[in-house]
MOPAC internal coordinates of N, CA, C and O (Angstrom, degrees):
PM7 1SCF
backbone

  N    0.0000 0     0.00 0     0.00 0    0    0    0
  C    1.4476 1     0.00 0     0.00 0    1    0    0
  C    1.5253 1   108.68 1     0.00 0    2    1    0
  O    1.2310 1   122.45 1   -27.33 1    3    2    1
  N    1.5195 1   112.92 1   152.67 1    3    2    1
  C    1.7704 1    95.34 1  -160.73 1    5    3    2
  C    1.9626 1    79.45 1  -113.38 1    6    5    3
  O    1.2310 1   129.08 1   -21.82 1    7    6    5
  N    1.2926 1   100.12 1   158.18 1    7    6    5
  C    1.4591 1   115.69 1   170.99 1    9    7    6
  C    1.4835 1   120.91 1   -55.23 1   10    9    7
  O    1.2310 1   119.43 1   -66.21 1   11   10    9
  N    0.9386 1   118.69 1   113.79 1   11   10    9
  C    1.8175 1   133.32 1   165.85 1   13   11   10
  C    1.5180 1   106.72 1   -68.74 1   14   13   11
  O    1.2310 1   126.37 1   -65.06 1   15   14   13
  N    1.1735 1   105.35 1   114.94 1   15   14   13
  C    1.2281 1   114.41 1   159.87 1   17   15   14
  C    1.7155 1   124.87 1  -111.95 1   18   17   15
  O    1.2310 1   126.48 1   -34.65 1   19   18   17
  N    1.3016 1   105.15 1   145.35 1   19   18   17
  C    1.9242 1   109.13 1   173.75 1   21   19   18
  C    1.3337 1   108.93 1   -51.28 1   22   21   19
  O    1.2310 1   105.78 1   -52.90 1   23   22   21
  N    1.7099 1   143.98 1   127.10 1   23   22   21
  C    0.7805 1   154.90 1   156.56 1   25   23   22
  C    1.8106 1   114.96 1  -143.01 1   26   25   23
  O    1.2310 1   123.93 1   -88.25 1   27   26   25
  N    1.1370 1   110.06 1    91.75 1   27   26   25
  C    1.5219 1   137.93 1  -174.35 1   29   27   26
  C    1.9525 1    98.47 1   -41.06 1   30   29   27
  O    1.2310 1   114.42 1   -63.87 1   31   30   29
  N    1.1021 1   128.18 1   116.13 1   31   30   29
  C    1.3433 1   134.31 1  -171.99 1   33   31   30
  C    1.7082 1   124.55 1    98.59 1   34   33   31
  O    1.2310 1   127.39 1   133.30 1   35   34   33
  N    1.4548 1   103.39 1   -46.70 1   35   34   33
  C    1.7323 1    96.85 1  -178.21 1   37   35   34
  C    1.3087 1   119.92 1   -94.49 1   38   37   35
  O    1.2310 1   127.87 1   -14.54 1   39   38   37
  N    1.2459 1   102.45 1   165.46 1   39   38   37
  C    1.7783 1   119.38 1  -146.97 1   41   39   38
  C    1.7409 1    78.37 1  -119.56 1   42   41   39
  O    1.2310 1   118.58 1   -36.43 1   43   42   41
  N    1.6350 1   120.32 1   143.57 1   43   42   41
  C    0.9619 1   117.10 1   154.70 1   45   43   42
  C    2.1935 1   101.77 1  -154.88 1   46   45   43
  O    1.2310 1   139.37 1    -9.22 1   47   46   45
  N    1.5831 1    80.03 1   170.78 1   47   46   45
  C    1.8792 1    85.67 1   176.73 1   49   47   46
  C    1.4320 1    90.86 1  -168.22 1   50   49   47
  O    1.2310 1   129.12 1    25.98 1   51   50   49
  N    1.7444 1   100.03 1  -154.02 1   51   50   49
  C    1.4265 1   118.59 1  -162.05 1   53   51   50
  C    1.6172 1   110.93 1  -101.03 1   54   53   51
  O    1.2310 1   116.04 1    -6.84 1   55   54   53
  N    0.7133 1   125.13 1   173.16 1   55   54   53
  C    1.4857 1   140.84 1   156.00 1   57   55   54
  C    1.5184 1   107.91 1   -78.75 1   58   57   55
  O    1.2310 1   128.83 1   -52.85 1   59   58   57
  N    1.7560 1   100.60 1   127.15 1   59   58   57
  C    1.8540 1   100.50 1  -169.11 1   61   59   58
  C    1.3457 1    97.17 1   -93.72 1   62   61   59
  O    1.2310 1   107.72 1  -148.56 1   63   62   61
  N    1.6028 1   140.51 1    31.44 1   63   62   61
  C    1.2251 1   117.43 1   163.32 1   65   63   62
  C    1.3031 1   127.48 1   -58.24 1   66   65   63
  O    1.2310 1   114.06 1   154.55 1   67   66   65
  N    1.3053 1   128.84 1   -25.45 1   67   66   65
  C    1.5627 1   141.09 1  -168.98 1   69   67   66
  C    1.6654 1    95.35 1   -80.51 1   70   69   67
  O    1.2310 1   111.24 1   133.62 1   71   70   69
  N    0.9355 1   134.10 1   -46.38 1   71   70   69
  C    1.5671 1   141.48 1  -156.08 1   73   71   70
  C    1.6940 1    96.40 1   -73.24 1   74   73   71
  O    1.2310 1   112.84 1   178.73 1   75   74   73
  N    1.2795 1   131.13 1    -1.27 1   75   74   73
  C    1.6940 1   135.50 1   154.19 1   77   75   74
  C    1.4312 1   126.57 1   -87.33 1   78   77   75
  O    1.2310 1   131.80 1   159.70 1   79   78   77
  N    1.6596 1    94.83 1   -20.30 1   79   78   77
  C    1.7027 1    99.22 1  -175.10 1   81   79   78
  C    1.2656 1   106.18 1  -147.58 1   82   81   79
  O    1.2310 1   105.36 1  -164.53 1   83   82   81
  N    1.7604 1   144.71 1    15.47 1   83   82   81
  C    0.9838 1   127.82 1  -151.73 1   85   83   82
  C    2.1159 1    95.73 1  -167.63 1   86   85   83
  O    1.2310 1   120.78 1  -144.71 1   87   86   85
  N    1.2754 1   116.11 1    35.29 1   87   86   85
  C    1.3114 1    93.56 1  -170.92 1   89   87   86
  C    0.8486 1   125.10 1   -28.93 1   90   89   87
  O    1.2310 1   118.24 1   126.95 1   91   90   89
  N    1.3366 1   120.95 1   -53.05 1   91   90   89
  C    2.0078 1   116.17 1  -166.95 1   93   91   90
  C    1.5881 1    97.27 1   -64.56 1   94   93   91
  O    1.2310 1   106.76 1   172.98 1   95   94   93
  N    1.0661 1   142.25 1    -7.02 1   95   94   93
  C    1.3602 1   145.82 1   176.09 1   97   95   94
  C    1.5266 1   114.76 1   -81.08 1   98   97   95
  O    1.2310 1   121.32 1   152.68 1   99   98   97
  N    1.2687 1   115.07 1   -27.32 1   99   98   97
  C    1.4597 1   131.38 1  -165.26 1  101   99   98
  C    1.6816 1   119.65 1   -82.06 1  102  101   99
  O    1.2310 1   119.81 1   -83.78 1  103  102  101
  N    1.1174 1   117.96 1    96.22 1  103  102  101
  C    1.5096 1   125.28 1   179.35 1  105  103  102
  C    1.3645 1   112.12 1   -88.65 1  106  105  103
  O    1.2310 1   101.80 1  -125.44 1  107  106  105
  N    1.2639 1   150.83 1    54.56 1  107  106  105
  C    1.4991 1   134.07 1  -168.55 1  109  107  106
  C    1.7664 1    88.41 1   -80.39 1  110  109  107
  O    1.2310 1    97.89 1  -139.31 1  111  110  109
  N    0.8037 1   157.07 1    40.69 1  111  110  109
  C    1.5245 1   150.15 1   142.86 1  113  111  110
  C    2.0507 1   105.33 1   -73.08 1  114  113  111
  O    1.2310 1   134.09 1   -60.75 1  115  114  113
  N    1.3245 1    90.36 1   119.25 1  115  114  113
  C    1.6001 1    91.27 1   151.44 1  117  115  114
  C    0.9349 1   120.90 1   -94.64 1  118  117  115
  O    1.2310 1   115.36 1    -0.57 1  119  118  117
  N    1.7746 1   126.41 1   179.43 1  119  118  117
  C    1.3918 1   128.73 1  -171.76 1  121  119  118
  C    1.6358 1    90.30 1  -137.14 1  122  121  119
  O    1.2310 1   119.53 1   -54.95 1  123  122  121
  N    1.4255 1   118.51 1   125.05 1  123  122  121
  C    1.1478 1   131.48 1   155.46 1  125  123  122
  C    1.5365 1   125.81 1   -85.90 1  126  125  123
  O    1.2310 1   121.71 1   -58.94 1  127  126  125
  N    1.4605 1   114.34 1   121.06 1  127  126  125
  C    1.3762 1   131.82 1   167.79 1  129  127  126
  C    1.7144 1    96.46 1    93.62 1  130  129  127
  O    1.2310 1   120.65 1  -164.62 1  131  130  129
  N    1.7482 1   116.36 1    15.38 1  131  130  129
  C    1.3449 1   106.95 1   173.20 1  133  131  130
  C    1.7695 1    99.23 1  -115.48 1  134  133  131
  O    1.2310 1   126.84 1    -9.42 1  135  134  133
  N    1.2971 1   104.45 1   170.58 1  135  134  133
  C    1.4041 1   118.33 1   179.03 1  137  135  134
  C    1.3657 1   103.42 1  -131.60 1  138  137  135
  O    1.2310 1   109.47 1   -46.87 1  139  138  137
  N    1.1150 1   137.34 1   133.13 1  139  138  137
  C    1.3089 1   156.76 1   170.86 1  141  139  138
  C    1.4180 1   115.40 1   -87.57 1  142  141  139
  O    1.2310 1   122.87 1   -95.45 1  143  142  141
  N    1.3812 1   112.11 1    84.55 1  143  142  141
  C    1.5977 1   127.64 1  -178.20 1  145  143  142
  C    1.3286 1   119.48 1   -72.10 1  146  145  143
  O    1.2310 1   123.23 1   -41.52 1  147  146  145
  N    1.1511 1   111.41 1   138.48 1  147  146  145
  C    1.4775 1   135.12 1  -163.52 1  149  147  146
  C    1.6899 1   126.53 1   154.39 1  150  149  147
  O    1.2310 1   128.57 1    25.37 1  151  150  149
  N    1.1528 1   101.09 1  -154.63 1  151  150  149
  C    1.9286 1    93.36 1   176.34 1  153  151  150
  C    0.7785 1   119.59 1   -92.66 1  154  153  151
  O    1.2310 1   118.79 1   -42.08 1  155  154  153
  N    1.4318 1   119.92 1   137.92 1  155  154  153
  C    1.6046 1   130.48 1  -177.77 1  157  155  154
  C    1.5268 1   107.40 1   -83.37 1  158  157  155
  O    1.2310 1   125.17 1   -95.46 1  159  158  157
  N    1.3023 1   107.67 1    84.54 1  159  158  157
  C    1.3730 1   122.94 1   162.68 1  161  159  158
  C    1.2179 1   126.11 1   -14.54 1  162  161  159
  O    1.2310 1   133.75 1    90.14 1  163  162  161
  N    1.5840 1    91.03 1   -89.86 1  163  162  161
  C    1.8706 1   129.73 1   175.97 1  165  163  162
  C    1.2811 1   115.05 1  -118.19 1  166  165  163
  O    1.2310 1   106.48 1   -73.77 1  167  166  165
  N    1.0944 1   142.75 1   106.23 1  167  166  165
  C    1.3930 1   136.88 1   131.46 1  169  167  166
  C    1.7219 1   125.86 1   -50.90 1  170  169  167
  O    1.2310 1   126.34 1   -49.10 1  171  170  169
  N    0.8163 1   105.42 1   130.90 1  171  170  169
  C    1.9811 1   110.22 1  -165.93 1  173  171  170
  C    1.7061 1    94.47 1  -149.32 1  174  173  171
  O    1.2310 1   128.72 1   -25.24 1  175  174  173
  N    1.4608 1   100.81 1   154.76 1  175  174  173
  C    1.1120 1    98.82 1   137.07 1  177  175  174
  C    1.6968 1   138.65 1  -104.33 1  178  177  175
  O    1.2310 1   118.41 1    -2.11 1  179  178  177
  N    1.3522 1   120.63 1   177.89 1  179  178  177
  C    1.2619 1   113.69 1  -162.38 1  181  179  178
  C    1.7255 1    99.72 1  -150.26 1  182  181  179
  O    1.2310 1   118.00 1   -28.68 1  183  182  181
  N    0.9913 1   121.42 1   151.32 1  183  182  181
  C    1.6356 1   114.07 1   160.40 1  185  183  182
  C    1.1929 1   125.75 1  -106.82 1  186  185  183
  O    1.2310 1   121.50 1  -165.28 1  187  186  185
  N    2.0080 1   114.74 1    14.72 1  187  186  185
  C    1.2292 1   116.57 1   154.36 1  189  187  186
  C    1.5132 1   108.90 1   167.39 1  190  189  187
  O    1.2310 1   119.55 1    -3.28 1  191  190  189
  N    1.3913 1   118.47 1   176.72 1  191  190  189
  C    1.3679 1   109.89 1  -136.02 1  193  191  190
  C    1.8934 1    99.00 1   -75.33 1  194  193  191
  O    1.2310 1   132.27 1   159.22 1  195  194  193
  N    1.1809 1    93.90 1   -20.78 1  195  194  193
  C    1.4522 1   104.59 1  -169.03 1  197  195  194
  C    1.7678 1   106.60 1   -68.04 1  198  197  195
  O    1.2310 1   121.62 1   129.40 1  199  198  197
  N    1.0884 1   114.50 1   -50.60 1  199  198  197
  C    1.8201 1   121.84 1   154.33 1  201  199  198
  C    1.3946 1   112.51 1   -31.11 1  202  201  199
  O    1.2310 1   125.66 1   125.29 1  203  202  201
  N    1.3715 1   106.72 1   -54.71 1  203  202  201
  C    1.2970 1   111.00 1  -161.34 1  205  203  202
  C    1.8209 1   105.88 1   -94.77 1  206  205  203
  O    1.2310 1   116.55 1   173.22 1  207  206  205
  N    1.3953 1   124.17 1    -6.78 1  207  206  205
  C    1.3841 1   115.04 1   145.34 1  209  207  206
  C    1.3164 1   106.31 1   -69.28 1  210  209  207
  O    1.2310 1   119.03 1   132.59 1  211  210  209
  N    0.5852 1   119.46 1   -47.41 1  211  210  209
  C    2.1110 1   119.47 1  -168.48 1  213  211  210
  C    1.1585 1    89.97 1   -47.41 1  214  213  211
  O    1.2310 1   109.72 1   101.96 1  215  214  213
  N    1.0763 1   136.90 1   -78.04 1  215  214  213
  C    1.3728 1   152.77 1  -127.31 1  217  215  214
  C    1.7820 1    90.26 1   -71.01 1  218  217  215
  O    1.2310 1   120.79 1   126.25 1  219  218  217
  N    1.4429 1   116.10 1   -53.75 1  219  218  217
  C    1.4943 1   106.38 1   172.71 1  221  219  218
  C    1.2822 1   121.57 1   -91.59 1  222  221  219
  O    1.2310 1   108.34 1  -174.89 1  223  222  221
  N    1.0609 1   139.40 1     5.11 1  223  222  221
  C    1.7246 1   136.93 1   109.19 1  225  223  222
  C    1.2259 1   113.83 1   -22.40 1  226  225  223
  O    1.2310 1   102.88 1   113.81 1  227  226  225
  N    1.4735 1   149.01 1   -66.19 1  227  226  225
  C    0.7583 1   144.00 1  -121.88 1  229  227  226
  C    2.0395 1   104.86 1  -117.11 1  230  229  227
  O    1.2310 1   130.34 1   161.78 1  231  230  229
  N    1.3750 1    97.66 1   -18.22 1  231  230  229
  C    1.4333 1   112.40 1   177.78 1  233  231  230
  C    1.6196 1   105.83 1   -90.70 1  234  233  231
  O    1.2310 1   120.95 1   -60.77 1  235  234  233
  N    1.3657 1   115.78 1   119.23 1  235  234  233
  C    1.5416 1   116.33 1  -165.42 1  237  235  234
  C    2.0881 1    88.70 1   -66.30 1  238  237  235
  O    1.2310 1   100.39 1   177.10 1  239  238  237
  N    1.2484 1   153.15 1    -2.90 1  239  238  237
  C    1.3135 1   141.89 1  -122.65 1  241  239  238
  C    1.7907 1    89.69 1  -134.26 1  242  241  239
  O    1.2310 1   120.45 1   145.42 1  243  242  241
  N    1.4691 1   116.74 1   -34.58 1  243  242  241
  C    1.2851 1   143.98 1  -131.91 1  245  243  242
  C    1.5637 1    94.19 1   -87.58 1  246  245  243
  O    1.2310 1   108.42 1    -4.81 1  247  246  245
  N    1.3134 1   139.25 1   175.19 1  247  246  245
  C    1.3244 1   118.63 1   155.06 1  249  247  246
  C    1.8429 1   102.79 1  -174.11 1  250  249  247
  O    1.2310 1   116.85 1   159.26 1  251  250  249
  N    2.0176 1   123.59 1   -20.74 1  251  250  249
  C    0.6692 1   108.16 1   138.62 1  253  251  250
  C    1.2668 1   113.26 1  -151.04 1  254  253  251
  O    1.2310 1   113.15 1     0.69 1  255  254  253
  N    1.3823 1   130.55 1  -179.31 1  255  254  253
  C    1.6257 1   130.85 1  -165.91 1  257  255  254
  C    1.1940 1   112.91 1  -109.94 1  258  257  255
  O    1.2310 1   114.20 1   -12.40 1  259  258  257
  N    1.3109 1   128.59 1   167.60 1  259  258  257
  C    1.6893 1   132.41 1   140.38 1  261  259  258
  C    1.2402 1   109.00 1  -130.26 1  262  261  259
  O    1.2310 1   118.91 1   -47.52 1  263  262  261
  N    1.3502 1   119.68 1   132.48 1  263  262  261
  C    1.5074 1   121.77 1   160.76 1  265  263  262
  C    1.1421 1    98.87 1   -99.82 1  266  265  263
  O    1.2310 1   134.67 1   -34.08 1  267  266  265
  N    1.6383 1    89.24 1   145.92 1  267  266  265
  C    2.0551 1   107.05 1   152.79 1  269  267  266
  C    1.6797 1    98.79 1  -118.15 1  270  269  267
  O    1.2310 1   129.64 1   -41.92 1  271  270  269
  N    1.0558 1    99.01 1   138.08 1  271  270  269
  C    1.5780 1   126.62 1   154.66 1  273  271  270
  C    1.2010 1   122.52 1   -69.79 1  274  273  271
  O    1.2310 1   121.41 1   -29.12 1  275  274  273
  N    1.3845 1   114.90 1   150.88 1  275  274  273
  C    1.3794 1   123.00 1   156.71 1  277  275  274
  C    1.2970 1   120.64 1    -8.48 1  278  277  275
  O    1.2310 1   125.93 1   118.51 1  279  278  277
  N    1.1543 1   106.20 1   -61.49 1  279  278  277
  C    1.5571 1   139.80 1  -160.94 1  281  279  278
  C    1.4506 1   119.59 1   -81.23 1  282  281  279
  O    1.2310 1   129.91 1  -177.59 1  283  282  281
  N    1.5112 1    98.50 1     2.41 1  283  282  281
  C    1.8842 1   112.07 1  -153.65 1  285  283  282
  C    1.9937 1    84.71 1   -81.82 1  286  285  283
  O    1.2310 1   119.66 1   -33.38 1  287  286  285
  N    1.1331 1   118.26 1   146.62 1  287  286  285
  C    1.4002 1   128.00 1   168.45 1  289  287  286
  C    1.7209 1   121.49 1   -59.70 1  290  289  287
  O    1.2310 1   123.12 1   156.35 1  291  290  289
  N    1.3288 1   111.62 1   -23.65 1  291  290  289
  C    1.4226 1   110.49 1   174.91 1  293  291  290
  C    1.2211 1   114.91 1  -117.19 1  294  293  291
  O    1.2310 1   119.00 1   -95.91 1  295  294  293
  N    1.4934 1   119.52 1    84.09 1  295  294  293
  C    1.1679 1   140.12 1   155.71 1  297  295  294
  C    1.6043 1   116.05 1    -2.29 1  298  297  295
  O    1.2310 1   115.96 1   139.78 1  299  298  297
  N    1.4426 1   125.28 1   -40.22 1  299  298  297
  C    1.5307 1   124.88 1  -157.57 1  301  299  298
  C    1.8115 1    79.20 1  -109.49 1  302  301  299
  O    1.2310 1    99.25 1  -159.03 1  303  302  301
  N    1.3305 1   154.97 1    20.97 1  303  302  301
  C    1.0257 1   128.05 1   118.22 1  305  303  302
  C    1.4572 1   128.55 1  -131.07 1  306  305  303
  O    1.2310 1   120.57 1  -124.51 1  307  306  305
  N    1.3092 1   116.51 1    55.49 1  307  306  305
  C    0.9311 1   106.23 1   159.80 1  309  307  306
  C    1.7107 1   106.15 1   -97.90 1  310  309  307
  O    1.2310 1   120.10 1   180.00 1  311  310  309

């Protein structure tokens, strides 16, 4: 599991591949105002966090996300 850190605005969680074959594997919980540290894979945009779980669902490589919002404080990633 990678370290959560406080970051005021982004939304992050897991990748729902496990939640088809693996309940006890399955996190669909997000975490508000945390960021899920590690490597920045992909940068994309998204129009919301739910897109942007899919989107790493959907990437066999992917496993968890962070969104920023509109609203996120650092302009150069949201």
């Amino acid at each position: 599991m990678l370290p959560k850190v406080d970051m005021e605005g982004a939304i992050s969680g897991h990748s729902l591949k496990q939640c088809n074959i693996k309940i006890s594997a399955c996190s669909p919980d997000v975490h508000i105002g945390l960021d899920m540290q590690g490597v920045n894979y992909d940068v994309s945009m998204a129009d919301s966090y739910q897109q942007c779980q899919k989107r790493c669902t959907n990437d066999k490589h992917c496993h968890f996300f962070t969104y920023a919002p509109e609203t996120f404080h650092n302009e150069s990633i949201r």
